[in-house]
One Martini backbone bead per residue (centre of mass of N, CA, C, O) as a GRO file, in nm:
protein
   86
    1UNK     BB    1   2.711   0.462   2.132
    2UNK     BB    2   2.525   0.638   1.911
    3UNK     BB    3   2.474   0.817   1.635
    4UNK     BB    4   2.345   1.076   1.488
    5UNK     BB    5   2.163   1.168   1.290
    6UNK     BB    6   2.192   1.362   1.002
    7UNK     BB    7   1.950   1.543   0.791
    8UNK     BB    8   2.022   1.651   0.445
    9UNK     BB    9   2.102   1.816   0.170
   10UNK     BB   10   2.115   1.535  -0.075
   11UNK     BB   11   2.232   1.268  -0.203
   12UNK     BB   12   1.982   0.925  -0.218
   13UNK     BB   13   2.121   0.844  -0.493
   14UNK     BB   14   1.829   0.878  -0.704
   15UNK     BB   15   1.737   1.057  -0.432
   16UNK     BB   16   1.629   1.335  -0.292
   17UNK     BB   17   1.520   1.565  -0.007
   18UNK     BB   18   1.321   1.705  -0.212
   19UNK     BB   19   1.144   1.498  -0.332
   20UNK     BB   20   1.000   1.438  -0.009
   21UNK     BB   21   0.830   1.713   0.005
   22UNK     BB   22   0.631   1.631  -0.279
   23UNK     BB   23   0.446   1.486  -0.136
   24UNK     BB   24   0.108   1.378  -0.144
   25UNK     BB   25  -0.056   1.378   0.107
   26UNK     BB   26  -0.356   1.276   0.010
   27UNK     BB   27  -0.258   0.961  -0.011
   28UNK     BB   28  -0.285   0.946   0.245
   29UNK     BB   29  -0.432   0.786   0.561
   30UNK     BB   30  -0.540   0.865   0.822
   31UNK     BB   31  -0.556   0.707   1.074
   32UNK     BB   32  -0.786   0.606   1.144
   33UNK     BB   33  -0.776   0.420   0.894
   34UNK     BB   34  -0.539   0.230   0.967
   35UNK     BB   35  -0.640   0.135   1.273
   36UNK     BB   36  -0.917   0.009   1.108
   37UNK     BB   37  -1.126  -0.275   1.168
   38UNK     BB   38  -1.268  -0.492   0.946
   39UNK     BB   39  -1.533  -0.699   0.853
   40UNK     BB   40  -1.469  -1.039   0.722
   41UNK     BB   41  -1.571  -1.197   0.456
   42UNK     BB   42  -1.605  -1.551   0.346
   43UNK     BB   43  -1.503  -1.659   0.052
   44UNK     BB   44  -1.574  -1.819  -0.303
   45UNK     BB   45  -1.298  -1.811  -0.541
   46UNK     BB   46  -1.249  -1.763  -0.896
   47UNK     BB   47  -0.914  -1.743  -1.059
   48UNK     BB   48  -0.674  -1.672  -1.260
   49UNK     BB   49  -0.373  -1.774  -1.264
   50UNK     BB   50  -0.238  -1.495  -1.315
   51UNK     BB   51  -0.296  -1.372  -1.095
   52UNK     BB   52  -0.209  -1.535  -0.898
   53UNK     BB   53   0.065  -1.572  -0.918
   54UNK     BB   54   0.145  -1.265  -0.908
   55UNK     BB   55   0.055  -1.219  -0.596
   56UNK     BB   56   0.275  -1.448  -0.524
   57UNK     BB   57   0.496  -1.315  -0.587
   58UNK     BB   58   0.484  -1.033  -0.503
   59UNK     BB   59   0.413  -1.115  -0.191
   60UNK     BB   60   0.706  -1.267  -0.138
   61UNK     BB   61   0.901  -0.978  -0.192
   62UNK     BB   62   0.729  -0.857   0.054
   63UNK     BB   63   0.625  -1.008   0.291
   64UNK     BB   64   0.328  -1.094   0.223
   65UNK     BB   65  -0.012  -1.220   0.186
   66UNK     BB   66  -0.205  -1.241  -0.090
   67UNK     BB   67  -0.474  -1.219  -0.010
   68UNK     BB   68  -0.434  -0.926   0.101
   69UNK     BB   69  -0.391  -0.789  -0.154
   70UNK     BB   70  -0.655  -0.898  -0.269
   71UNK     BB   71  -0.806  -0.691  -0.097
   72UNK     BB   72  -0.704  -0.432  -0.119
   73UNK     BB   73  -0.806  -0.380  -0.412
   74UNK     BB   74  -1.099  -0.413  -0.362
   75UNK     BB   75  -1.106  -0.171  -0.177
   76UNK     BB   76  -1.040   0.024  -0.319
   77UNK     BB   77  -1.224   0.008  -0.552
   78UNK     BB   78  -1.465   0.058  -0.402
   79UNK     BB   79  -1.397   0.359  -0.286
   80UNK     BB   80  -1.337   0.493  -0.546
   81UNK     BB   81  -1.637   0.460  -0.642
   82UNK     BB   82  -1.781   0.577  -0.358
   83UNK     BB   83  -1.634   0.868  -0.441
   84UNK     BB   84  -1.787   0.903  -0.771
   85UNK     BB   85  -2.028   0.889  -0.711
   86UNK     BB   86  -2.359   1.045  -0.760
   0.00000   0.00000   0.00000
């Protein structure tokens, strides 16, 4: 049988629960949008060597495949920008 965790107040490393109290909900995507998936069209683009690397090397450290990282970017700035627009 596993003991139950109990959190309480108090130092999580350099971070205390204190911290994530603090977090803006805001920042966070409803779930239904989480939920939603989009239709996706294939294109053929040339990036430049560094962004491709960068985003292969960031996508092994995280275990995610680099396109999809490169698509949540353009998708946030897609949104960022209809969000802004007049």
């Amino acid at each position: 049988m596993s003991k139950k965790i109990k959190y309480t107040e108090g130092s999580m490393g350099k971070y205390k629960l204190s911290d994530f109290k603090r977090v803006d909900k805001s920042f966070f995507p409803p779930p239904e949008e989480l939920a939603k998936r989009m239709k996706n069209t294939k294109i053929t683009i040339s990036l430049s060597d560094d962004s491709v690397t960068f985003f292969k090397e960031e996508a092994k450290k995280h275990n995610v495949q680099y396109q999809r990282m490169i698509r949540q970017v353009l998708d946030d700035y897609v949104r960022h920008q209809k969000k802004h627009q007049g």
